[in-house]
C-alpha positions in Angstrom: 15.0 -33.8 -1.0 14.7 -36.8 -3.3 13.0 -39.2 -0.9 10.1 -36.2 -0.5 10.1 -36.1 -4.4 9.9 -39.9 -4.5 7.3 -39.9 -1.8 5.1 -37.6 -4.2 5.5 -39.6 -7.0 4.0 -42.3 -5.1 0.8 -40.0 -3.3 -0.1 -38.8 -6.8 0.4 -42.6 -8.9 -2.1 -44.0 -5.6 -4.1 -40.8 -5.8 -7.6 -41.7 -7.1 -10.5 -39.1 -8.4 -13.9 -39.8 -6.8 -16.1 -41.4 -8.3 -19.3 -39.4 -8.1 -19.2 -35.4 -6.7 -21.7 -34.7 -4.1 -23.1 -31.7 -2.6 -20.2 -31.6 0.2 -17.7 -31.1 -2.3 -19.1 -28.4 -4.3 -19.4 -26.6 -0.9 -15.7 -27.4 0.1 -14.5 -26.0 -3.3 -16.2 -23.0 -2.6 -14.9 -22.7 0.9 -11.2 -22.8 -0.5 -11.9 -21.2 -3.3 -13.5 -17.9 -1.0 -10.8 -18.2 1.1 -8.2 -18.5 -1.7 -9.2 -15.4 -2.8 -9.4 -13.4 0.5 -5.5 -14.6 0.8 -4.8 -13.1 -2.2 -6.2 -10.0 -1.7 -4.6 -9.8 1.7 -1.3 -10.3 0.7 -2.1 -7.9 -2.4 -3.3 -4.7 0.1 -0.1 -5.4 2.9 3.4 -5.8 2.8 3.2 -9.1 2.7 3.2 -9.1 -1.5 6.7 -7.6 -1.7 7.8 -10.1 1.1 6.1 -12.9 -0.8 8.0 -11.7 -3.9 11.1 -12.6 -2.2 9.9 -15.8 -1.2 9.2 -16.8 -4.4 12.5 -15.8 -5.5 13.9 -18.0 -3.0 11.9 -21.1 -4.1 13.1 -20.7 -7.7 16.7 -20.7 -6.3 16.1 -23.8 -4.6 14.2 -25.2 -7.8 17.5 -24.4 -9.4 19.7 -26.0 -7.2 17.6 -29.2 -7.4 17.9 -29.1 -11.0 22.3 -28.4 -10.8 22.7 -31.4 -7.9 24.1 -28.6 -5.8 23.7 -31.1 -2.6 25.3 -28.9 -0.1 22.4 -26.1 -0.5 19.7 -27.8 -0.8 20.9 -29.9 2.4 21.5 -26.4 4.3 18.0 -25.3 3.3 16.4 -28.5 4.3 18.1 -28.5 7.3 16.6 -24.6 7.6 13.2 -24.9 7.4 11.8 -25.2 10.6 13.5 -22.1 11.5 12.6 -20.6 8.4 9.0 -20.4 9.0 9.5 -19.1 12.2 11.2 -16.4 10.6 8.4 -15.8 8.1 5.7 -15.9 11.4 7.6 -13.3 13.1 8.1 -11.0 9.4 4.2 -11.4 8.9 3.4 -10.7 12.3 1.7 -7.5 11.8 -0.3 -8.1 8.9 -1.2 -11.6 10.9 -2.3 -10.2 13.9 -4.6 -7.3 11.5 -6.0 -11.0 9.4 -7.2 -12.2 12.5 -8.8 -8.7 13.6 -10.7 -8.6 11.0 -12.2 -12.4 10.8 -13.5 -11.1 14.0 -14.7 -7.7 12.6 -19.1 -7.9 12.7 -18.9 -6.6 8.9 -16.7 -9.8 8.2 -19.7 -12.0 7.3 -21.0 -9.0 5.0 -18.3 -8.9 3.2 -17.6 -12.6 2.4 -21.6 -12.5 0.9 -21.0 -9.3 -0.9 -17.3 -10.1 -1.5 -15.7 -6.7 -3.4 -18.2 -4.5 -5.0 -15.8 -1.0 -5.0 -15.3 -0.6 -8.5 -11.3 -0.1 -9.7 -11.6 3.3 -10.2 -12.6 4.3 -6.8 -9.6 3.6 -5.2 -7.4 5.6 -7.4 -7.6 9.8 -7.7 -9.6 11.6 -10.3 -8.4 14.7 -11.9 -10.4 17.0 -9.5 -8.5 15.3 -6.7 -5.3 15.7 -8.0 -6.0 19.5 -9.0 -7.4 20.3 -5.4 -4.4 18.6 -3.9 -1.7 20.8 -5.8 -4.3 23.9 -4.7 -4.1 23.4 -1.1 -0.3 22.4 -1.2 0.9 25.4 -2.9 -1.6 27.8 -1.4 -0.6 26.2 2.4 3.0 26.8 1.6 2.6 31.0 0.9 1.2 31.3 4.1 3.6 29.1 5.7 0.8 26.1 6.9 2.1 22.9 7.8 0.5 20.2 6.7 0.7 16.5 6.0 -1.1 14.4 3.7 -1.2 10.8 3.2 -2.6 9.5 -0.1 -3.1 6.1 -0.1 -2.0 3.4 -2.8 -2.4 -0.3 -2.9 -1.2 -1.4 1.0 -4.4 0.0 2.8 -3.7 2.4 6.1 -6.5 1.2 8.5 -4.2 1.0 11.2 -3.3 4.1 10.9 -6.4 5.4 9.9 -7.5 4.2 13.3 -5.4 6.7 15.4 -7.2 10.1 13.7 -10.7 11.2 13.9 -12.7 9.6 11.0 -13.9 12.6 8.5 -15.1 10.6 5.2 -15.5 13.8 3.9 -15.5 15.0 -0.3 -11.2 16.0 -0.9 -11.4 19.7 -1.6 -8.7 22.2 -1.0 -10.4 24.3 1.0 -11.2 21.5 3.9 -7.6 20.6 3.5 -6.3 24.5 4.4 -9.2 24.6 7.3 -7.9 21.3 8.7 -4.5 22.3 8.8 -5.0 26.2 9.8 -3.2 27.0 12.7 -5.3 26.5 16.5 -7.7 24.3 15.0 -8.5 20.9 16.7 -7.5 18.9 13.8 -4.1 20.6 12.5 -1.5 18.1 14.6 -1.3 15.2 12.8 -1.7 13.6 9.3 -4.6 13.9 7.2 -5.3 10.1 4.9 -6.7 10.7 2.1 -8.7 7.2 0.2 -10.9 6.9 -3.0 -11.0 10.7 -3.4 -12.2 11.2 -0.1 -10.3 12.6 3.4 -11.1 9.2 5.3 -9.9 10.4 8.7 -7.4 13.2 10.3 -4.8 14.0 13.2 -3.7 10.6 12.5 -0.3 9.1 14.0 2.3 8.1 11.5 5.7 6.2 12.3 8.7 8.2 12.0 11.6 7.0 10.0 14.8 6.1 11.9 17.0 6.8 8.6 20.0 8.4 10.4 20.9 9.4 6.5 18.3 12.1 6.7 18.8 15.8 6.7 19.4 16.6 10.2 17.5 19.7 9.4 14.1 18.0 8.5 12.0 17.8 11.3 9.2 15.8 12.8 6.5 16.0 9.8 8.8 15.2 7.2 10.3 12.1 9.4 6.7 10.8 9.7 6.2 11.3 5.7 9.5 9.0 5.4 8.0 6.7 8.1 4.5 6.2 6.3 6.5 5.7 3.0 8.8 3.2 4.6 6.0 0.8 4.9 3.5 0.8 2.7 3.8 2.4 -1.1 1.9 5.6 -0.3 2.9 9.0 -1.1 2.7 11.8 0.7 2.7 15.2 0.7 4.4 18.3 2.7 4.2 21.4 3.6 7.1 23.0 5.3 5.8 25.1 8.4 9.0 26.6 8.5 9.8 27.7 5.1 6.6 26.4 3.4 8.7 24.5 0.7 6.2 21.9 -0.7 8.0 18.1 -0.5 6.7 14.6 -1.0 8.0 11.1 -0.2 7.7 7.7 -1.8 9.5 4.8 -1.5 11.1 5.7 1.5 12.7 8.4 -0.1 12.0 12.1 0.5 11.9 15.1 -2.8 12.1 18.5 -1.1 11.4 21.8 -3.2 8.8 20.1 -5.3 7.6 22.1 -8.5 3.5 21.6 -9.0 4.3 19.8 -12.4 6.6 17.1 -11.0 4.1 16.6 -7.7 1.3 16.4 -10.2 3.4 14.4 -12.3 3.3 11.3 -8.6 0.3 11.7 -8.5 -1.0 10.9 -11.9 1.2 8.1 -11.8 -1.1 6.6 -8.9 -4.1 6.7 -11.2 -5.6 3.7 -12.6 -5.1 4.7 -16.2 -1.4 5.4 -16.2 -1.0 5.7 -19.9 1.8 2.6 -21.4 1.5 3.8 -25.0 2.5 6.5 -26.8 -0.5 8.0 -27.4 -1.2 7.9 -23.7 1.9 9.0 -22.9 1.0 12.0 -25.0 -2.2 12.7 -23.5 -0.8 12.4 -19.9 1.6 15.3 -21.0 -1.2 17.3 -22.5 -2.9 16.8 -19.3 -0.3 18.3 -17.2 0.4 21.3 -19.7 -3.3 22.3 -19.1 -3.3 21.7 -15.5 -0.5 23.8 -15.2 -1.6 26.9 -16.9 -5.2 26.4 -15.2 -2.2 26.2 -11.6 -1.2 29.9 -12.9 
């Protein structure tokens, strides 16, 4: 470790700053700086930033141990690395294999000229969202509907998406109870909802192989765990059986779920999730109302 220290002591005391900065290098910045930025916000929408997370952690460790002389670690870790970033290519193997799909998307070129135009609040759920997806839960589980709706968060579902029927339809609760009504060509499966809209249906979702879960939960609730398992959406459903509305996030399922604590989640997913006091105030004034306008 101390030779690779000395050896950049060395690169940086020889390194030497041009002298004059031509047109070549004002386009190479902007190369790395584009595709800077692209990293980031790939590692932002997958998996990747909680894994990343960990890394980091890791690299202070080892920062640490520099800093305490703790030879023996930092001589295993050294030793390590090779197979350590063959361990990281295998961990980031999915969201890899989706980078690469996408460089070779047509829209790909599109998007690095336009680079992100959505405005924040588009990706999050208004009010009206929120209001018609407590509607359709509640009014699904009188009549016994199952259903099973995936409301997206930060780690983006296009893979997923990919194995429904595209709808990029307006969120209402009464296309939510027609999707899911029984005989229908778009019931089996999971509905994705994104920026306030149904983005596709009859979508595939992974089913959890938690072996601590209720033996007496059943297919749709195993594929709400599964989704939840992987990325941080939450999910919403309805009980075919005995129409109890649930939800899962964070791997975790809530079954029996009141309309104020669902609507409680899913204000939390909003952009403006209130820090202060005074928000925190309005957010419970909010739910009051919504509830009464519920009854």
């Amino acid at each position: 470790m101390e030779k690779y220290i000395e050896l950049l002591k060395r690169y940086w005391v020889n390194l030497s700053l041009p002298k004059s900065i031509e047109v070549i290098d004002i386009i190479q910045i902007l190369l790395i700086a584009v595709f800077v930025y692209y990293v980031m916000l790939w590692v932002k929408s997958t998996r990747a930033y909680t894994l990343l997370k960990g890394l980091m952690m890791v690299v202070v460790f080892l920062i640490l141990a520099y800093l305490l002389h703790m030879d023996v670690l930092i001589w295993i870790f050294t030793n390590l690395g090779v197979v350590a970033i063959t361990a990281l290519i295998i961990i980031f193997q999915p969201e890899l294999r989706r980078a690469l799909e996408q460089l070779g998307e047509k829209n790909m070129i599109n998007s690095l000229l336009r680079f992100d135009n959505t405005k924040v609040e588009e990706w999050k759920i208004s009010d009206t969202t929120i209001n018609e997806l407590i509607r359709a839960a509640y009014d699904m589980g009188e009549v016994k509907t199952g259903a099973l709706i995936v409301i997206e968060n930060n780690v983006i579902l296009r893979e997923y998406e990919k194995t429904g029927i595209p709808l990029d339809s307006v969120l209402t609760s009464q296309l939510l109870i027609n999707i899911f009504e029984h005989n229908t060509p778009l019931h089996d499966g999971a509905v994705i909802v994104r920026h306030n809209r149904v983005v596709a249906a009859t979508c595939y979702l992974p089913l959890s192989d938690n072996l601590t879960l209720n033996k007496n939960l059943g297919t749709r609730h195993r594929a709400g765990v599964g989704i939840s398992e992987v990325s941080d959406a939450l999910t919403i459903i309805v009980s075919e059986e005995t129409g109890n509305v649930s939800y899962t996030l964070g791997g975790k399922i809530y079954t029996g779920a009141a309309p104020n604590e669902l609507r409680e989640q899913l204000y939390k997913l909003q952009k403006k999730n209130p820090g202060d006091e005074t928000g925190r105030k309005r957010w419970r004034g909010r739910v009051k109302n919504a509830e009464k306008i519920h009854k």
